[in-house]
DRENTORSE-605082 format. One record per residue: residue number from 0; y, z, x of N, C-alpha, C, CB in turn. Coordinates in Angstrom, 3 decimals, always signed. Glycine has a CB too. Layout:
! DRENTORSE-605082
PAPA  num      n.c2      n.c3      n.c1     ca.c2     ca.c3     ca.c1      c.c2      c.c3      c.c1     cb.c2     cb.c3     cb.c1
PAPA  NUM         Y         Z         X         Y         Z         X         Y         Z         X         Y         Z         X
...
This chain:
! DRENTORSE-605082
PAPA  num      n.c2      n.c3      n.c1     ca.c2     ca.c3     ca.c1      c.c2      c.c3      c.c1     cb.c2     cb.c3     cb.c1
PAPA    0   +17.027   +19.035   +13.536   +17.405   +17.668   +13.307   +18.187   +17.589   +12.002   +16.166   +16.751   +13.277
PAPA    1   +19.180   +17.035   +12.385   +20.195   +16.589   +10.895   +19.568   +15.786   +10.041   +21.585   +15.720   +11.147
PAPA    2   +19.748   +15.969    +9.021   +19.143   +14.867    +7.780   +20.289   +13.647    +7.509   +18.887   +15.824    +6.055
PAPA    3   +20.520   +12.854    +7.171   +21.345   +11.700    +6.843   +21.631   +11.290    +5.659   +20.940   +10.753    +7.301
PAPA    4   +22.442   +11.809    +4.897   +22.506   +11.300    +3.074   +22.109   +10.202    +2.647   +23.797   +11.168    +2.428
PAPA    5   +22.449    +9.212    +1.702   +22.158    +8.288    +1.385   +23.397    +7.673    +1.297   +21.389    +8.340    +0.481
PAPA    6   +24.435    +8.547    +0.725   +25.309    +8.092    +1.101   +26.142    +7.317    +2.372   +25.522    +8.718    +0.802
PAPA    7   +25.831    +8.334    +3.147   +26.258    +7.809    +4.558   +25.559    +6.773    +5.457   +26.303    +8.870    +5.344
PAPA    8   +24.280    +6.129    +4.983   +24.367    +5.350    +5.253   +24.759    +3.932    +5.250   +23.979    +5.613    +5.302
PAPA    9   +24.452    +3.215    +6.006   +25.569    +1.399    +5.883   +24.790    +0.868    +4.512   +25.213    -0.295    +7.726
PAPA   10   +25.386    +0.152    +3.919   +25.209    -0.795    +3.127   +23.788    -1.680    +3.062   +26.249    -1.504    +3.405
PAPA   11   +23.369    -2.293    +4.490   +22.586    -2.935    +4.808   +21.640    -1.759    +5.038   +22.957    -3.864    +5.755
PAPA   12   +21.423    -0.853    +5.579   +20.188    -0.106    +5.989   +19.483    +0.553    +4.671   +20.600    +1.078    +7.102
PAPA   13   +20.409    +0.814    +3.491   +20.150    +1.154    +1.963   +19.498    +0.153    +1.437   +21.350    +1.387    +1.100
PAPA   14   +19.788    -1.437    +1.971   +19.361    -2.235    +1.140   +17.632    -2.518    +1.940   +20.562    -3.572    +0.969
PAPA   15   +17.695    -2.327    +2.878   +16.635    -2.424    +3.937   +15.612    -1.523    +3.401   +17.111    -2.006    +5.443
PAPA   16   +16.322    -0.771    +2.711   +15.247    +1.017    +2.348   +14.363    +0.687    +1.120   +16.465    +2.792    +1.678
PAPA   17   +15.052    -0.536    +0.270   +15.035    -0.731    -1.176   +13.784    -1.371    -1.223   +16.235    -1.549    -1.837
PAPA   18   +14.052    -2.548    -0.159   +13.009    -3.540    +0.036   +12.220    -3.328    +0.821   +13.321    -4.606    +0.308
PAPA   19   +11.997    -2.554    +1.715   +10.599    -2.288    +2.013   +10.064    -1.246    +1.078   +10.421    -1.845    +3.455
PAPA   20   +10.656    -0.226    +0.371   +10.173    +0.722    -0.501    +9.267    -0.674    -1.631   +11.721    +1.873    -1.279
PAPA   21   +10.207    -1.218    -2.480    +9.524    -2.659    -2.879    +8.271    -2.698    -2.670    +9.998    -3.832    -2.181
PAPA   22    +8.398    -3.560    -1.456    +7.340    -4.410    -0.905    +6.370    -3.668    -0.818    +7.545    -5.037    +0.298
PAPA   23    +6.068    -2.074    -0.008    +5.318    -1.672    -0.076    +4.883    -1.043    -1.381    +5.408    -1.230    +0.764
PAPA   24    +5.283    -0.761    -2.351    +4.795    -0.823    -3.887    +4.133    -1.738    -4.471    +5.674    -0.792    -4.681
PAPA   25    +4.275    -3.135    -3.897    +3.911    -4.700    -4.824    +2.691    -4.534    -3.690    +5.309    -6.578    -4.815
PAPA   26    +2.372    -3.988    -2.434    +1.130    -4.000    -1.730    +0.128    -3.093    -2.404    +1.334    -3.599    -0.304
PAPA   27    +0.478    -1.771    -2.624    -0.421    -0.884    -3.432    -0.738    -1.138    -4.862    +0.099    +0.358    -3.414
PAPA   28    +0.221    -1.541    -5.711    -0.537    -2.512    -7.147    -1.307    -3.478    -6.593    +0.570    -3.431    -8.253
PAPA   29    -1.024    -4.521    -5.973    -1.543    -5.349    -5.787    -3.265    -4.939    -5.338    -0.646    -5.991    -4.968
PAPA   30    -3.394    -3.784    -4.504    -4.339    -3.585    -3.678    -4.937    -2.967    -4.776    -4.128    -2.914    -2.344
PAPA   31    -4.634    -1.940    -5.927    -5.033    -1.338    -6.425    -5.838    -1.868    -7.981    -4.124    -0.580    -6.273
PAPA   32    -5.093    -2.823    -8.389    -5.225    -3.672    -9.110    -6.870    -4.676    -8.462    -3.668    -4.352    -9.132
PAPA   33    -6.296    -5.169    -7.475    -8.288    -6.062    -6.876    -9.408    -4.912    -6.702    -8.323    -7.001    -4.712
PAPA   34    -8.931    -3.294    -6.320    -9.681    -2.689    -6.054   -10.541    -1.889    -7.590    -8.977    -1.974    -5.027
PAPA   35    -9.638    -2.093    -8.789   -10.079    -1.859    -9.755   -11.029    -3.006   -10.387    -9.084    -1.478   -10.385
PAPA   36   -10.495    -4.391    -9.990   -11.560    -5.123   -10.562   -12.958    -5.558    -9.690   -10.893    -6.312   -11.032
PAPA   37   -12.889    -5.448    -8.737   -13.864    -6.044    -7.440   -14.600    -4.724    -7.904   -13.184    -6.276    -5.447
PAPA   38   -16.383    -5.485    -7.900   -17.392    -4.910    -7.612   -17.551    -3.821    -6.546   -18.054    -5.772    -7.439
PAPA   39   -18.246    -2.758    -6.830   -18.302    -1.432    -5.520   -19.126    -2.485    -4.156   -19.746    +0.474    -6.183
PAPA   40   -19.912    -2.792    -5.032   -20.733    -3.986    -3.675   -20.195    -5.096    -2.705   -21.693    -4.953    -4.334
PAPA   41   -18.562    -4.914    -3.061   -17.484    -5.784    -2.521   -16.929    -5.255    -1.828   -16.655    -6.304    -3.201
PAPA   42   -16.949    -3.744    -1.691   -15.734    -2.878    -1.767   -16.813    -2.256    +0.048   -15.404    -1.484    -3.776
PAPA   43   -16.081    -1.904    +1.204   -16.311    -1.217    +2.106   -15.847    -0.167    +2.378   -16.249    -1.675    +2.798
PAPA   44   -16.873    +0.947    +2.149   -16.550    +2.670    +1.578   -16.921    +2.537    +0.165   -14.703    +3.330    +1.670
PAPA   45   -16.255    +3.813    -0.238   -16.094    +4.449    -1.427   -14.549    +4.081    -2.297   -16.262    +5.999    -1.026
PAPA   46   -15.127    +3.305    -3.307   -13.882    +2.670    -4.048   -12.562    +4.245    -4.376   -14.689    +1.791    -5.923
PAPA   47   -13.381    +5.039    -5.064   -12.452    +6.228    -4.901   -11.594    +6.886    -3.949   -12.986    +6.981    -5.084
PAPA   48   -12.534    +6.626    -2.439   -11.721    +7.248    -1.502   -10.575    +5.988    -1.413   -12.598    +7.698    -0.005
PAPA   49   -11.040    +4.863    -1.201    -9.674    +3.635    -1.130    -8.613    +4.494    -2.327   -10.294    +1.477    -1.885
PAPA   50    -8.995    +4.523    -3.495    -8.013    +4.151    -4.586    -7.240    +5.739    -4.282    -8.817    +3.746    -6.445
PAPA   51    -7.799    +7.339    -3.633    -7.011    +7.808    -3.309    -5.877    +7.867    -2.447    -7.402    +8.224    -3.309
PAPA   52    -6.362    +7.245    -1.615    -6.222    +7.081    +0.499    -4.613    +6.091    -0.909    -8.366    +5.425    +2.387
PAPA   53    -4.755    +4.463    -1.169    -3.945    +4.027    -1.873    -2.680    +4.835    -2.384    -4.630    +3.620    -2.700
PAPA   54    -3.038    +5.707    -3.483    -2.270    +6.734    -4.256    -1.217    +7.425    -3.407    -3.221    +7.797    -4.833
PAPA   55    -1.926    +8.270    -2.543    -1.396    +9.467    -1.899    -1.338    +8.824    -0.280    -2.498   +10.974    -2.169
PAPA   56    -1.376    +7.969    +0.143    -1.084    +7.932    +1.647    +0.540    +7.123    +1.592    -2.508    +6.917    +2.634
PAPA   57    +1.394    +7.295    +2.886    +2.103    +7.400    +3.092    +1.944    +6.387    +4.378    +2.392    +8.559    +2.922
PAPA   58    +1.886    +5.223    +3.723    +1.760    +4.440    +5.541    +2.588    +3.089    +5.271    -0.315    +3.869    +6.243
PAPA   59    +3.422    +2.982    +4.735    +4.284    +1.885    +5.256    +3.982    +0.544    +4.893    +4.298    +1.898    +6.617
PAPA   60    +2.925    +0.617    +3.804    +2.212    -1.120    +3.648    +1.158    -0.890    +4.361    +3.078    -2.622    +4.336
PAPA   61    +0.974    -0.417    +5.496    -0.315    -0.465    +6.583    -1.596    +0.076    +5.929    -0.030    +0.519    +7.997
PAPA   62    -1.741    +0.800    +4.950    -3.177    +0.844    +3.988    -3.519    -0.353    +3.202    -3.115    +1.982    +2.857
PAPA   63    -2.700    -0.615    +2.471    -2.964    -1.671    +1.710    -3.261    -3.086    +2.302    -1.961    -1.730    +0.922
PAPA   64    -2.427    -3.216    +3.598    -3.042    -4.536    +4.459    -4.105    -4.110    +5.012    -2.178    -5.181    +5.619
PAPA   65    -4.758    -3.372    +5.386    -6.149    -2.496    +5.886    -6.975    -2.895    +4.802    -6.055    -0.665    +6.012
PAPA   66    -6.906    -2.473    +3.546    -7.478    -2.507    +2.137    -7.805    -4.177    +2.096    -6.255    -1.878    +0.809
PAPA   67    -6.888    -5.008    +2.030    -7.590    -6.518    +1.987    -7.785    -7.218    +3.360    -6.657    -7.565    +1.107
PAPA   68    -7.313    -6.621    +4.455    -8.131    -7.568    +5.448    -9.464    -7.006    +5.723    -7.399    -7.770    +6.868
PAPA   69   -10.005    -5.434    +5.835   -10.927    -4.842    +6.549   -12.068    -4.020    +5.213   -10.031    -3.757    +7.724
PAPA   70   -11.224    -3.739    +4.341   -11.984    -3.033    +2.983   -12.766    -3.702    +1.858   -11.000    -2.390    +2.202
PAPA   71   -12.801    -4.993    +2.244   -13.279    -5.723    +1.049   -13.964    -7.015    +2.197   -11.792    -6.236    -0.318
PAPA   72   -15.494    -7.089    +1.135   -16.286    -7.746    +1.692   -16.215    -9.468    +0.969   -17.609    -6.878    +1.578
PAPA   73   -16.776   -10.487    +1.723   -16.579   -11.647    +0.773   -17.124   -11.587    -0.720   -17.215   -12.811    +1.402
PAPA   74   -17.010   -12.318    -1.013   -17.492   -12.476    -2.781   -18.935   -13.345    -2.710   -16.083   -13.604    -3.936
PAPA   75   -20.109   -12.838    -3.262   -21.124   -12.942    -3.256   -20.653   -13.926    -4.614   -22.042   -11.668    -3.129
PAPA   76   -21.413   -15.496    -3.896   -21.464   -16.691    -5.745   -22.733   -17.271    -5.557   -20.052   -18.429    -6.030
């Protein structure tokens, strides 16, 4: 399989690359950031394995929306 420069691609598909690269960055601070302050007793699993799985996974935004809809329990008041 051929690889595709960066160059060669359109204008719009570079800018497409930018902003989801973005977005999915402002999901993992974001996620990483509540997961540092939220209680372990909030947290479903092991806060470490989240904050690695976070770090080192490669999923497109799809961890980090996992991380606040399914990984975090309500807030005990």
């Amino acid at each position: 399989m051929e690889m595709t420069s960066w160059s060669e691609l359109s204008r719009r598909t570079r800018r497409l690359i930018l902003v989801a690269g973005a977005l999915d960055a402002t999901l993992r601070i974001a996620a990483l950031v509540d997961l540092r302050r939220r209680p372990a007793s909030e947290v479903r699993g092991p806060k470490r394995r989240w904050a690695v799985a976070l770090v080192l996974g490669n999923t497109m935004g799809a961890l980090p929306l996992a991380y606040f809809v399914r990984g975090r329990t309500p807030a005990r008041h």
